[in-house]
N, C-alpha and C positions, 0 to 999 in steps of 0.2 A: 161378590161385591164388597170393595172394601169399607172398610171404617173410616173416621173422617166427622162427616157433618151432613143428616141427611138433608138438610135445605136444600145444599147442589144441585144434588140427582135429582128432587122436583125438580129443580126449576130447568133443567136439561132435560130430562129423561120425561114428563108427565106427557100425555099422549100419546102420538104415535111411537116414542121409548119405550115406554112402558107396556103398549101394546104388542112392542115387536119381542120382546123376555118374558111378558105371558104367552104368546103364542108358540115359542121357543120352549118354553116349558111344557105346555100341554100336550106340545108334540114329541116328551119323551128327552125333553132335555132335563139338564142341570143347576139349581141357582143355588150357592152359598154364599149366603151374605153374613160377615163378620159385625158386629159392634154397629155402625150407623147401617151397613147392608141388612143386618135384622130388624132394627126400626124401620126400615124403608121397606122393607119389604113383609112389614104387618098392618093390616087394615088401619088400624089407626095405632097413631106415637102420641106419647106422653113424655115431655123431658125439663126437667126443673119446674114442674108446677109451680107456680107464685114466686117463683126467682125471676123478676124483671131484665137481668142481664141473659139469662142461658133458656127463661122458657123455651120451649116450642111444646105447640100441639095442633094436630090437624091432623084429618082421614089421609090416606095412603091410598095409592090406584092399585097396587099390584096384588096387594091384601093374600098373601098366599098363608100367611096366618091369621086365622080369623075373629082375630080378637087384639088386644091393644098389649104392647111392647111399650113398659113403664119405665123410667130412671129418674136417678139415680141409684143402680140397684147399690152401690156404695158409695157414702161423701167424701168431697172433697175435686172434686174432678174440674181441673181447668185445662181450658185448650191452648195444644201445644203445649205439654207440660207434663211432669209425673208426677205432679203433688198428688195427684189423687187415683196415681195407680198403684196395684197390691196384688196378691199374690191370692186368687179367690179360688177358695178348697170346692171342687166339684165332685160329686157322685153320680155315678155314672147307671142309667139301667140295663143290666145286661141279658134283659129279656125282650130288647127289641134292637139291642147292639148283640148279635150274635156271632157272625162271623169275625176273624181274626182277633188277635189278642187282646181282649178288651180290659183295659182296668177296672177296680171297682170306684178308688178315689186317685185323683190327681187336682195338683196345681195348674191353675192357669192363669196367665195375665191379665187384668184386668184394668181397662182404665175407660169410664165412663160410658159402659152400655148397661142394656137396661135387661126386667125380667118380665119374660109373657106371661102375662097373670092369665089367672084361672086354666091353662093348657089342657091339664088332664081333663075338664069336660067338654073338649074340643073333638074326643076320641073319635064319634062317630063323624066328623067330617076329615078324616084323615090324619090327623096331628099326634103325635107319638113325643113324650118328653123322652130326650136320649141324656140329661146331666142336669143335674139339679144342682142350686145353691146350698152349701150346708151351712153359712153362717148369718147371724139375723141380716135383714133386707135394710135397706134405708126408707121402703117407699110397698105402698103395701101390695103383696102379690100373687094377691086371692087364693083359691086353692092350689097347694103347692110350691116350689118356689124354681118356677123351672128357668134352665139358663141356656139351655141348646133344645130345639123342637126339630122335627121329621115331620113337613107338611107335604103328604101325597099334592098332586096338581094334573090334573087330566091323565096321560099320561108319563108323563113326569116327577117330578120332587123336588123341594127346595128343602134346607136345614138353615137353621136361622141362629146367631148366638149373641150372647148378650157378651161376655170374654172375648177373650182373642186367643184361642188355641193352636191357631196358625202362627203366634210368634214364639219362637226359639229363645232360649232366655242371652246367647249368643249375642245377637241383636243389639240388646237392651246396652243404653250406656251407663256403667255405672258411677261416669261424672256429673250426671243428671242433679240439678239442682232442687234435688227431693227428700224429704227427710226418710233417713231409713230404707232409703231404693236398693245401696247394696244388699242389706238384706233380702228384701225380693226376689233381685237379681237370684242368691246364691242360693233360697227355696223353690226357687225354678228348676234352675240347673238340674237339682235334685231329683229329679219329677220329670226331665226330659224323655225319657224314654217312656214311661203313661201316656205323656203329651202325644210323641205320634204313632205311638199306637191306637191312642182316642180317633187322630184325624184318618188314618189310615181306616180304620172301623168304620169311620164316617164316608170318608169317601166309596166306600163299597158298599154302602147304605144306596149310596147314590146312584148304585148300579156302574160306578168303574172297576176297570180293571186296576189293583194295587201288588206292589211288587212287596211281600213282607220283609224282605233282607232288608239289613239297616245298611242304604247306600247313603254315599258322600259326596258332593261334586270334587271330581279328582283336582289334583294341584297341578299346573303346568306343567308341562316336561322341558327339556331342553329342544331347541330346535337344529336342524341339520342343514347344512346348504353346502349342494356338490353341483355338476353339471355330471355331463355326457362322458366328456372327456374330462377328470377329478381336475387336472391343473386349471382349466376352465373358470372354477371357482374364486383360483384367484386372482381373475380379471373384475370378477363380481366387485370385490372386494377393494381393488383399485378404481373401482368406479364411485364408489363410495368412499374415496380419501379423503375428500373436503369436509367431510361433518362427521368425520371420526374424530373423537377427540381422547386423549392419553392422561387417565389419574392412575396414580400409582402403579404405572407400566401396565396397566391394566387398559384395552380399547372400548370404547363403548362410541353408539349412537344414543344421541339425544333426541329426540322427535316429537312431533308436536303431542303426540296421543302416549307411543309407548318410547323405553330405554333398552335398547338392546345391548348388549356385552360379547364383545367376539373372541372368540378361544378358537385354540386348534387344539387338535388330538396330538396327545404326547404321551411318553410313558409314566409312569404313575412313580414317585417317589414314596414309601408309606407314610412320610409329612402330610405330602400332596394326599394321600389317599384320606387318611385321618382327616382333612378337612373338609375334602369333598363329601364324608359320610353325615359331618355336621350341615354342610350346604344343602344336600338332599332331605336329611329330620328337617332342617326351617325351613325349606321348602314344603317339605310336605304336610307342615303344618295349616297351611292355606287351605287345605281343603278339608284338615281332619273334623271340623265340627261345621254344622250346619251353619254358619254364619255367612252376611256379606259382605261380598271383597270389592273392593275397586281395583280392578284386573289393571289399572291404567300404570297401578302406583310398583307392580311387581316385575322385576328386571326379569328380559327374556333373555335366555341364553341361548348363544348362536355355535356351534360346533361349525366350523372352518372344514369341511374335506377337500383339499388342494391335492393328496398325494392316491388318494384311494378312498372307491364309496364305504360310507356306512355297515357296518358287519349287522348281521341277523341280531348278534347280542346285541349291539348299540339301539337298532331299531327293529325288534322284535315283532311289530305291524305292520310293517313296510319293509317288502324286498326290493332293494335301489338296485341291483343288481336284474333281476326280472324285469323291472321296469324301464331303464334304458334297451335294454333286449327288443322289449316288445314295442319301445318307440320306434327302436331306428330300423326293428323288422316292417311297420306302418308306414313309416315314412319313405321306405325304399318301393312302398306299393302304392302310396296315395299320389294321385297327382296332384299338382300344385302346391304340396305341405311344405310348409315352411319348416327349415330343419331348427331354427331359434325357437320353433313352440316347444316348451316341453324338456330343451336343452341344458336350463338352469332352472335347479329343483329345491324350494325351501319344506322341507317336512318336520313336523312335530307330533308326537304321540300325543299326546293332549296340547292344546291351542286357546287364544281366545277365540280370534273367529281369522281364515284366513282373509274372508275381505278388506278386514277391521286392520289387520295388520300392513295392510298395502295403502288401502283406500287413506285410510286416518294418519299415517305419516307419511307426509306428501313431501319431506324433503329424500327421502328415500325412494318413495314413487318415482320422483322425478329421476331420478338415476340407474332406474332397472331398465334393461334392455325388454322392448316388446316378445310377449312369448315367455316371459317369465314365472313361473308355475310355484301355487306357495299351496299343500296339502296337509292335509291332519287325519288323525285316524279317530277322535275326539275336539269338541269344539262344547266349550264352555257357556260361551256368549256369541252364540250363530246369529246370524244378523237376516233378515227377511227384508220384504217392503216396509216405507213407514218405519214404525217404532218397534217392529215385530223380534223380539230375542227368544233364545230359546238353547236349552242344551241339547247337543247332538249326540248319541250313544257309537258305540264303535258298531258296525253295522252299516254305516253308510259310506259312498265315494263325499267329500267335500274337497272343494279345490277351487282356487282362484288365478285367473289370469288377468298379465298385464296385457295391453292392447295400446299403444299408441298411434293414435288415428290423427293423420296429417289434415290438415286444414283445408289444403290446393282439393283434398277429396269429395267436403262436401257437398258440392255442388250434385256429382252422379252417386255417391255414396255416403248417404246421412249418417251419424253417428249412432241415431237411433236404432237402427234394424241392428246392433248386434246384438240386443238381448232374441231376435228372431233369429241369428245366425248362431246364436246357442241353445237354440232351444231344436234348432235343426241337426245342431252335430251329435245332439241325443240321442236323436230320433235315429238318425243316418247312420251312427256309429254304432250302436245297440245294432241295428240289424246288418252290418259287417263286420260283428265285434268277431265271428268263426262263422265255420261252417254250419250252417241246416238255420242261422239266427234271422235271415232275412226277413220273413212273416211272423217277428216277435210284436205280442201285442202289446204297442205303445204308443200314445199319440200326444199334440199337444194341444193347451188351450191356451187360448189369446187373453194377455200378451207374453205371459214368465211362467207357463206353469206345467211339469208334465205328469201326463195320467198313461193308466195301465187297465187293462183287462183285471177285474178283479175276478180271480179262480173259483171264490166260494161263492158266487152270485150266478145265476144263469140270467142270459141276454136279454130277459124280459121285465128283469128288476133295473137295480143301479148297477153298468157292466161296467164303468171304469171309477175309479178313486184316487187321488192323488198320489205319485210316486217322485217327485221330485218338483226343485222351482229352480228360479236364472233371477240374480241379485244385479242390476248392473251401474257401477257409480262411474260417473265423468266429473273430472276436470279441464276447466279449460286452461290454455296457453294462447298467444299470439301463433301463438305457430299451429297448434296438435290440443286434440283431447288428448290426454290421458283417463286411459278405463280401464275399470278393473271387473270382470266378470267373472260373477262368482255362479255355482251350480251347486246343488246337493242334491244326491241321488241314492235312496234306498237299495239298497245293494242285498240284507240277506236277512233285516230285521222283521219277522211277518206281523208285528205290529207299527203303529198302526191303522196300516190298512191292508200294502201288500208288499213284495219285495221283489228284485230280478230273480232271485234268487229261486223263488215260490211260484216266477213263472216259468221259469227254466225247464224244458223237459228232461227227464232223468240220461235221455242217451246223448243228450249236446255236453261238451265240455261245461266246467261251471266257469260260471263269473266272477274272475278273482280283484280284487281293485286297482291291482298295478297294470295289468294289462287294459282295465276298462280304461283305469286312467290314459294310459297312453293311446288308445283307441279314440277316446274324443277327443283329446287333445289336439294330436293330427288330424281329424273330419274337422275340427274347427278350423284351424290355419290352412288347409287345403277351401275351404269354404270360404272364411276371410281372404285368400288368396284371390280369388275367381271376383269377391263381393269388392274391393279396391277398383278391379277392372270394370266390373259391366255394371255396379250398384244391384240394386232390388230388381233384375230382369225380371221377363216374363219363367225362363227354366227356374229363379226361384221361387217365384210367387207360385208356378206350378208343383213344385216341390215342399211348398209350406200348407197349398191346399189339400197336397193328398195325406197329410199326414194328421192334420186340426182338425179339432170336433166339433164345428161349429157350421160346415156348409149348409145354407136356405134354416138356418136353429132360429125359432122366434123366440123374443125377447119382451123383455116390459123392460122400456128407457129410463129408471129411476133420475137421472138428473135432465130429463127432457118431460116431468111431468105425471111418465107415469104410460104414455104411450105405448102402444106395442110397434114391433120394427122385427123385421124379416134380416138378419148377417148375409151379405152379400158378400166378402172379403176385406182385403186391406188395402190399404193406398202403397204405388210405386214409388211415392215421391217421400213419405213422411212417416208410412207404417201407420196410416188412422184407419180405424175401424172402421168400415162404410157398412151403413145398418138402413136398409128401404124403409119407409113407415110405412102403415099396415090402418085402415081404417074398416070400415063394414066390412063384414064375412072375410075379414086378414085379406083385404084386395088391395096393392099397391095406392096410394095416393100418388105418388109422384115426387113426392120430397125425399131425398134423400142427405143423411146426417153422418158427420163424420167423427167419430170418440177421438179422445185421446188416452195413450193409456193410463198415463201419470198417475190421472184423474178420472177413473175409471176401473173398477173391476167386477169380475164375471163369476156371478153366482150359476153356475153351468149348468146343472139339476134342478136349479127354481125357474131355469128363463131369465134371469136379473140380472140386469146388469146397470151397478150399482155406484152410485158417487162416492169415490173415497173421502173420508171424513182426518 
């Protein structure tokens, strides 16, 4: 829970919010709350006593510390503002931070939280001070003067801090119009590596899993775009004349999100080489320190292959040479594949995200041929439902497809069902990815999501857990959507939950990515092939039943009240979830309700299914 102002979160979260993150906790979850998340989440805040503009005071619901979270532990503090942040010396107890490298003192950030008074005689209900304040308080704070607490909760824990040891001194601007900030700033810095060693301690307090290597989010790589046949590429390339534009003999696209720069492979001059060594150091500066980028603002560079694919050294993650292999050996067996899926290939060893890259410059969208395939072996800024981001580790399939869906189709083929026709070519393609793969255990859940047989669970716990999801954005035209459907698919990372890779029996060939890739690829355009003609028939709807977890599953209807309802399947016309309602002893009433999934998703394991907010 972040910092801020905890008025908000009252006035949002107080009731059934607040009931749903103690329940969450109790049940063995996690809450850490930074700076106002500590005050919010101690029985009662105290903050600017007798200051008319900044008081607040009043009880708190969530109360996982059981005593009161006082500030100004330092003056000065206005909002929005660094006048009254500072660079506050912590001591650390390392008899209840015991695993990983724990400091004794470090720096931390500090701009206006508070300190839980009297903590240490909180002992016997759970509370553990993990960093104390070492320099005097503003405000008094009873025995002790503690500034980060470990409050057990049912089964659970929350950590509560009055600092912000979660920021990076990176971050910090040191144009800020605050006296003395550079300094801060640069006794930060100093102290960076205490910092997250602290947080790291802490998070393993919490009962995570923590990686101790000191990783960095990698800096983009260059990207590659070849086809099937390498001259192919530079049709690509002609198709995008119009909004190429030429500085300094140099071509770039301009777009609305990101700037692309297009180069071909040449021999190297040692001019040429010497600068490229310089382009790759500022490049790789992007990712050297913990800091935030705005991915939008950093030029992607495009490697041109018109004469020949990609070599092993150029793209060390990706064999382009295997993977057209293993296309055009899928495509000579699939029927109905469209030989365009798959045919022109954008790959990057590190990425933003490949949706973000298609979806978000829509004058470039518009000019890619359907079947257009944009891959990473790393994604930065991976993109989910909603607002959902996240960095993707090398370990998974990620890949985006274009889709242009003509208009005259709607009618017998909605645009909707393709995130159901990729969720199918998953399913479909994993089990004819080889021999002996048919009864591999994977299925899907309605509407974007696929699950797996989890190996370390036997059938009478939780048997499946998430192993991938289907991203799917539309634009419209007068004529056609344009879509771009994106997928990510755990491939060999067995955290976390599980992997193809972990369910692979030892005597089947393994799961490599270029051949997965090109495996659904063509079950999708073979599928989109058939889904053009006949729309959502009955062979798919029969096809989407045997494989989803969800046949006669009851449910509680969160945005119908709260109801229960018996999953009956989906609609032919529109893809809605048709759910029976359920009244005495779960006996049909007769009403039957149609989801949508937009606005709508499926807590699988609780029965829920839930309004998206």
């Amino acid at each position: 829970m972040p910092g801020g102002a905890d008025l908000g979160y009252c006035r949002t979260l107080n009731g059934e919010g607040n009931r749903r993150i103690t329940q969450f906790v109790e049940r063995g979850g996690a809450y850490f709350g930074f700076c106002a998340g500590g005050y919010y989440a101690s029985k009662r805040c105290e903050f600017e006593v007798g200051n008319p503009k900044l008081e607040v005071i009043g009880d708190r619901e969530l109360a996982f510390f059981p005593g009161t979270c006082r500030g100004l532990a330092f003056p000065g503090f206005v909002y929005h503002s660094e006048r009254g942040a500072r660079d506050a010396e912590l001591r650390v107890d390392k008899t209840v931070l015991t695993e990983g490298a724990v400091p004794e003192i470090f720096k931390s950030y500090y701009n206006g939280g508070g300190v839980f008074v009297d903590a240490p005689i909180y002992k016997d209900k759970g509370v553990e001070v993990l960093a104390s304040y070492t320099e005097k308080l503003h405000v008094e704070p009873g025995e002790g003067a503690a500034a980060i607490v470990y409050c057990k909760v049912g089964e659970g824990a929350a950590i509560l801090t009055g600092p912000h040891p979660e920021f990076a001194a990176v971050n910090l601007d040191p144009k800020a119009d605050a006296a003395d900030f550079r300094r801060v700033i640069d006794s930060l810095t100093q102290d960076e590596k205490p910092r997250t060693d602290f947080v790291k301690a802490c998070l393993i307090k919490l009962g995570l899993q923590v990686n101790q290597e000191q990783s960095t989010v990698p800096s983009l790589s260059r990207l590659h775009l070849t086809s099937m046949q390498p001259s192919d590429a530079s049709k690509i390339v002609d198709a995008l004349g119009d909004i190429i534009v030429t500085e300094d003999g140099e071509e770039y696209i301009r777009d609305e999100n990101d700037t692309f720069h297009l180069e071909k492979p040449s021999a190297w001059s040692l001019g040429k080489l010497k600068d490229a060594l310089n382009d790759d150091k500022n490049d790789h500066d992007d990712g050297a320190e913990d800091k935030i980028l705005d991915y939008s603002t950093v030029i992607k560079r495009v490697i041109i292959h018109d004469n020949e694919h990609p070599t092993s050294k150029e793209t060390p993650y990706f064999n382009h040479h295997a993977y057209f292999a293993n296309l055009k050996h899928y495509q000579s067996t699939s029927k109905d594949a469209n030989p365009d899926f798959g045919r022109d290939l954008l790959y990057g060893e590190v990425v933003t995200s490949t949706n973000t890259m298609l979806e978000k410059n829509t004058q470039l969208l518009r000019r890619l041929p359907s079947g257009f395939t944009a891959t990473a072996t790393v994604q930065v800024a991976g993109r989910g439902r909603g607002t959902n981001v996240w960095v993707s580790p090398a370990g998974s399939l990620m890949f985006s497809l274009v889709v242009r869906h003509d208009m005259s189709l709607m009618s017998r083929a909605p645009v909707v069902f393709l995130q159901y026709l990729a969720a199918l070519a998953i399913v479909e393609g994993i089990n004819s990815y080889d021999t002996g793969y048919r009864d591999f255990p994977i299925k899907l859940k309605w509407p974007n999501d696929i699950y797996a047989r989890d190996p370390s669970q036997n059938s009478s716990s939780k048997p499946y857990v998430k192993i991938g999801g289907i991203l799917v954005n539309s634009h419209y035209s007068s004529t056609e959507y344009l879509s771009v459907v994106g997928i990510g698919l755990n491939t060999t990372n067995a955290l976390p939950t599980t992997s193809l890779a972990a369910l692979t029996p030892a005597h089947l060939p393994a799961i490599t990515p270029e051949k997965l890739l090109a495996r659904l690829v063509t079950t999708f355009s073979s599928l989109y092939s058939r889904f053009r003609m006949t729309g959502f028939d009955r062979e798919f709807e029969e096809m989407y039943y045997r494989h989803w977890l969800h046949t006669d599953q009851i449910v509680t209807l969160e945005a119908a009240g709260g109801i229960k309802a018996r999953i009956k399947g989906i609609t032919r016309d529109w893809g809605l979830l048709i759910a029976e309602e359920l009244g005495w002893e779960d006996r049909p009433t007769g009403k039957i309700l149609q989801l949508q999934s937009d606005s709508n998703s499926f807590d699988f394991f609780k029965g829920l299914l839930k309004r998206k907010v």
